[in-house]
C-alpha positions in Angstrom: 89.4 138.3 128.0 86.9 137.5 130.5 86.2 134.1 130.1 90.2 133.9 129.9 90.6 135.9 133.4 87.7 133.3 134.7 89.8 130.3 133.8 92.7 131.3 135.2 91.1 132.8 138.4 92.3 136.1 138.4 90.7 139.6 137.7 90.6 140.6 134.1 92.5 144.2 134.5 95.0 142.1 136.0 95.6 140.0 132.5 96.6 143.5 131.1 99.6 143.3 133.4 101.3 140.6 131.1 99.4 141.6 127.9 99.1 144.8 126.8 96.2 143.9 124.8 94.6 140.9 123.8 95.8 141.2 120.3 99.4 140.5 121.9 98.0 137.6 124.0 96.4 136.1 120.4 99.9 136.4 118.6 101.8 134.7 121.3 99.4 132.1 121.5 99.7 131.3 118.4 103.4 131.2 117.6 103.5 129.1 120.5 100.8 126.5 118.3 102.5 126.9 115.3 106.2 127.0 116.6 105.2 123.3 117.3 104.2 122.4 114.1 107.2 124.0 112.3 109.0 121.9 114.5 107.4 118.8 113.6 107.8 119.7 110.0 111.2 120.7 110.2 111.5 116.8 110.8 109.5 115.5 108.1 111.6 117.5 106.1 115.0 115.8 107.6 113.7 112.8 107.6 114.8 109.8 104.8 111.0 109.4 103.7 110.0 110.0 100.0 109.0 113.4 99.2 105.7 112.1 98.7 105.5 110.5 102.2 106.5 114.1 103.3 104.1 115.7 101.9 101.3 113.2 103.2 103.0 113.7 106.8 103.3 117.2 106.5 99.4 118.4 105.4 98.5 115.5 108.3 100.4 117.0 110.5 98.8 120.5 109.5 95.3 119.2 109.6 95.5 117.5 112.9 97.1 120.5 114.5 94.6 122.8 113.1 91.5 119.8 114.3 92.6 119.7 117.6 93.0 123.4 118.6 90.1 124.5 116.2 89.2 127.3 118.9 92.4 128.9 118.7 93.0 128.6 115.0 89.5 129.9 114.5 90.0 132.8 116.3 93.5 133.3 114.9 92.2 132.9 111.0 89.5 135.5 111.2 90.9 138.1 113.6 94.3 138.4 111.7 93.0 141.2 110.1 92.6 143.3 113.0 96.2 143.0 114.2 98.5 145.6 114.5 101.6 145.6 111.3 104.2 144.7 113.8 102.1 141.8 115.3 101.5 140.4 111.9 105.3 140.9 110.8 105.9 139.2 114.0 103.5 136.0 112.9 104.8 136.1 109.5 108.2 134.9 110.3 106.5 131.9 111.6 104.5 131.4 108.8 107.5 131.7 106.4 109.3 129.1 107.9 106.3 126.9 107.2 105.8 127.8 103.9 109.7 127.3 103.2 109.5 124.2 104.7 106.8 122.6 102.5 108.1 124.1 99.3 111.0 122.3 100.2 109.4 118.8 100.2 107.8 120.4 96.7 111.1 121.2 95.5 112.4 117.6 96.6 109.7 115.9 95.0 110.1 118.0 91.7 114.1 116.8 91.7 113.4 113.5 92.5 110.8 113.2 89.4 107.8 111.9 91.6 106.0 115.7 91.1 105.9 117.5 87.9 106.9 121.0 87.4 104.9 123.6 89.1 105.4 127.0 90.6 106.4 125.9 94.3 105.3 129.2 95.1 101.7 129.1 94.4 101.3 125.4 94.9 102.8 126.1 98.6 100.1 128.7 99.5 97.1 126.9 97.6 98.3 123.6 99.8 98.5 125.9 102.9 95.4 127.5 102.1 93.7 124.5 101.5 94.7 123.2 104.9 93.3 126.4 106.4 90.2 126.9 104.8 89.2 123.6 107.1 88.5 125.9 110.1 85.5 127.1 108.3 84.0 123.6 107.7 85.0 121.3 110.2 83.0 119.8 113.2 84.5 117.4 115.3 81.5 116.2 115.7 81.1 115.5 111.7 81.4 112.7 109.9 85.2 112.6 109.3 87.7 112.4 111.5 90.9 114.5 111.2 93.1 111.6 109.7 90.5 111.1 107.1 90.5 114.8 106.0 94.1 114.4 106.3 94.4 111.6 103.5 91.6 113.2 101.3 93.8 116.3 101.0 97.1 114.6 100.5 95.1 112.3 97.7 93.9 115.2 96.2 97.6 117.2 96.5 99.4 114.6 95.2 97.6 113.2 92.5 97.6 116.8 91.3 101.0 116.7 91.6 101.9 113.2 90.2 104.3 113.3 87.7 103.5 111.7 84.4 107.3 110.6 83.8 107.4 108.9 87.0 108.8 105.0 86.6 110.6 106.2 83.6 114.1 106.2 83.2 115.7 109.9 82.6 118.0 109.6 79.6 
């Protein structure tokens, strides 16, 4: 909070005024962040692209998000823990709408024959999960750039999902 305060030029007792704590400040923070994304996912979703495109789009989309405010994230992903019931209920809602939104690209893709069956449950949280496990890992200073990452992942997501009746004709 003080390194926050010192950025913004004012006292840090005075960041209480508009925060309560900094557990508040955290949470708002991040729905702002991740509002954004669901917002650019809500448009992959709408878009005419295959649901394989999509899905590519979408876990770039996640990964460069996640690159380019790795502080935050960071911060966010291990002190989730400590915040209060109603502050994670609050972040939740967010996070459901992200997770609806890719399990509806999974769903697409499962009713359009380019992805085999699988639980769209699961397969939604691993993919997120995957995505978010990055924060752990990643340097910008490393080897790979974000895009890179971004196409391993979505290699690796959607050969596992590949269907093995794709190109065939349904009877």
């Amino acid at each position: 909070m003080q390194d926050l305060a010192d950025a913004v030029g004012m006292q840090k007792a005075s960041l209480y005024y508009y925060f309560r704590s900094k557990e508040d400040l955290l949470v708002l923070v991040c729905e702002r962040a991740t509002s954004t994304f669901t917002q650019e996912l809500q448009e992959i979703v709408a878009s005419d692209l295959r649901p394989s495109a999509k899905l590519r789009r979408a876990l770039e989309c996640h990964l460069i998000a996640l690159c380019q405010q790795l502080d935050l994230f960071s911060v966010f992903l291990r002190e989730q823990k400590f915040l209060s019931d109603a502050q994670k209920k609050r972040l939740r809602g967010e996070g459901k709408r992200h997770a609806d939104l890719l399990a509806a690209i999974l769903e697409e893709g499962i009713a359009a024959g380019e992805f085999r069956q699988v639980n769209v449950t699961v397969t939604t949280l691993a993919l997120i999960g995957m995505c978010n496990w990055l924060y752990e890992w990643y340097s910008p200073a490393g080897p790979l750039q974000p895009r890179e990452i971004a196409d391993l992942f979505a290699d690796l997501a959607l050969k596992g999902l590949a269907s093995t009746t794709r190109g065939r004709k349904k009877k």
